[in-house]
C-alpha positions in Angstrom: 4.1 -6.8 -29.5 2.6 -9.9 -30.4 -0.7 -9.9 -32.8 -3.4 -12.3 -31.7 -5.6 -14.2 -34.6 -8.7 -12.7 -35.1 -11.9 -12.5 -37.5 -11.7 -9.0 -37.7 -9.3 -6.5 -40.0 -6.2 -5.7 -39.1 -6.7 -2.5 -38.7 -9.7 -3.4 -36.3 -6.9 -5.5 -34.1 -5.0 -2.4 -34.5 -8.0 -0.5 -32.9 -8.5 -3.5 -30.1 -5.0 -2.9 -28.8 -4.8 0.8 -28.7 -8.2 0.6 -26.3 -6.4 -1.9 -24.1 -3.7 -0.1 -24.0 -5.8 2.9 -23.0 -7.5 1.1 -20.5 -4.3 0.1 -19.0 -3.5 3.8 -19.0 -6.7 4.5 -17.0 -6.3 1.5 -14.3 -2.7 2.2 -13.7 -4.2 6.4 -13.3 -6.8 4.9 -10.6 -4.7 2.8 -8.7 -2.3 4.4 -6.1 1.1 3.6 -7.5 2.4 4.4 -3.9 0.5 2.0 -1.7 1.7 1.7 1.7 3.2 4.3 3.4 6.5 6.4 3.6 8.0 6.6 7.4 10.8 9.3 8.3 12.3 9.1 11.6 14.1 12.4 13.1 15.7 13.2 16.7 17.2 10.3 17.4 14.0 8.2 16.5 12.1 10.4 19.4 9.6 11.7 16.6 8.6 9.4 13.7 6.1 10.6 11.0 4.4 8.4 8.6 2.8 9.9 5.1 0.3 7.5 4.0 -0.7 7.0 -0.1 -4.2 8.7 0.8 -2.4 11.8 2.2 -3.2 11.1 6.1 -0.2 12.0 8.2 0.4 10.4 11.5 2.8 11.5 14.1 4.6 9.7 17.1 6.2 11.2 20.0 8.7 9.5 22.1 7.8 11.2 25.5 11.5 12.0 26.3 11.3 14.4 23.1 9.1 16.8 25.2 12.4 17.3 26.7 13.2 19.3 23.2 12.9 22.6 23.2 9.9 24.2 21.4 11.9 26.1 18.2 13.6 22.6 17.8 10.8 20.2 18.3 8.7 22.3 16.0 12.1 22.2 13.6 12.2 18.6 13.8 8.6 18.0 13.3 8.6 20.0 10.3 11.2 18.3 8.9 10.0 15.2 9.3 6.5 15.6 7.6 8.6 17.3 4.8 10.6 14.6 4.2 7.6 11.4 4.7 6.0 13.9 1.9 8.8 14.4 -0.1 9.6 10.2 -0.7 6.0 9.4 -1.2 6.0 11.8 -4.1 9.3 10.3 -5.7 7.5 7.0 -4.9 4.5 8.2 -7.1 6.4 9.6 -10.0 8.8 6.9 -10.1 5.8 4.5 -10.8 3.9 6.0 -12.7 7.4 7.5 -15.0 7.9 3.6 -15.7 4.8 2.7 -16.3 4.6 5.7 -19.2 7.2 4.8 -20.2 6.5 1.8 -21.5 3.0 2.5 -22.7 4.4 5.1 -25.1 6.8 2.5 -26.4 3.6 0.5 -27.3 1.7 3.7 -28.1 4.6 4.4 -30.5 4.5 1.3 -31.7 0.8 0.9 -32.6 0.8 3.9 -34.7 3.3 2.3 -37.1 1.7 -0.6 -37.4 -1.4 1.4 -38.3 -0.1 3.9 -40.1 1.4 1.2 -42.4 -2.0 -0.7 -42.8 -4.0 2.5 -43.7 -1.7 2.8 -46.0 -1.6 -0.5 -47.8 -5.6 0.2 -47.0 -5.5 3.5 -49.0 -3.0 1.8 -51.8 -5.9 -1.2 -52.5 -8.5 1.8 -52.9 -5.9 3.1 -55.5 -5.4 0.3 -57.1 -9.2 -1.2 -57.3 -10.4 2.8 -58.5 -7.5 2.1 -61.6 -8.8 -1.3 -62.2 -12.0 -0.1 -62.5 -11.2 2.4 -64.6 -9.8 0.1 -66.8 -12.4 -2.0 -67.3 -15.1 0.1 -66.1 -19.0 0.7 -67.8 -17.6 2.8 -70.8 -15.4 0.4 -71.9 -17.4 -2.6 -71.7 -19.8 -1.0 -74.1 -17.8 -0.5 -77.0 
């Protein structure tokens, strides 16, 4: 990951990233990783169901499928919403698995960067409280 130049401390940039990175989070959350529409075909093409992203189901009927019997229509069309449902939930957690994926790689990778500038942080603290200690009121006086 790749640290920009800035004005402010490094632990600020630190800060900066880890709210982009949670705002990239939240948009990929809003947006429908599955857009478009998952189509599953079933008797010989005579019924064809399409699961769209926003849940809507459509269904087309060849007319020579009312030839079907009832139990195996009904069978078929079951099937066939079943399985347009069934992809465009693999769709969805395919997408957004990747996209996790990677943002806990940076996630990961954030908290070592900051976890190793709090420290050198906390180790300057140290350091200026024993240099002041050293040369602090008390023993300016004597």
């Amino acid at each position: 990951m790749a640290q920009e130049a800035s004005s402010g401390s490094p632990f600020a940039d630190v800060l900066k990233e880890t709210l982009a990175l949670s705002k990239q989070v939240q948009a990929s959350q809003n947006a429908d990783p599955a857009e478009g529409e998952q189509v599953v075909e079933r008797a010989d093409g005579l019924i064809k169901v399409t699961a769209s992203a926003n849940g809507e189901i459509r269904i087309a009927l060849n007319p020579l499928a009312m030839r079907i019997g009832s139990e195996q229509l009904a069978e078929e069309l079951s099937g066939a919403v079943n399985e347009s449902l069934a992809a465009l939930n693999e769709a969805r957690l395919a997408a957004q698995n990747l996209d996790l994926d990677a943002i806990n790689q940076q996630v990961e990778a954030l908290q070592e960067q900051a976890s190793a500038q709090l420290n050198n942080f906390m180790d300057g603290i140290l350091r200026a409280h024993q240099a002041a200690g050293e040369t602090g009121p008390d023993k300016t006086k004597e």
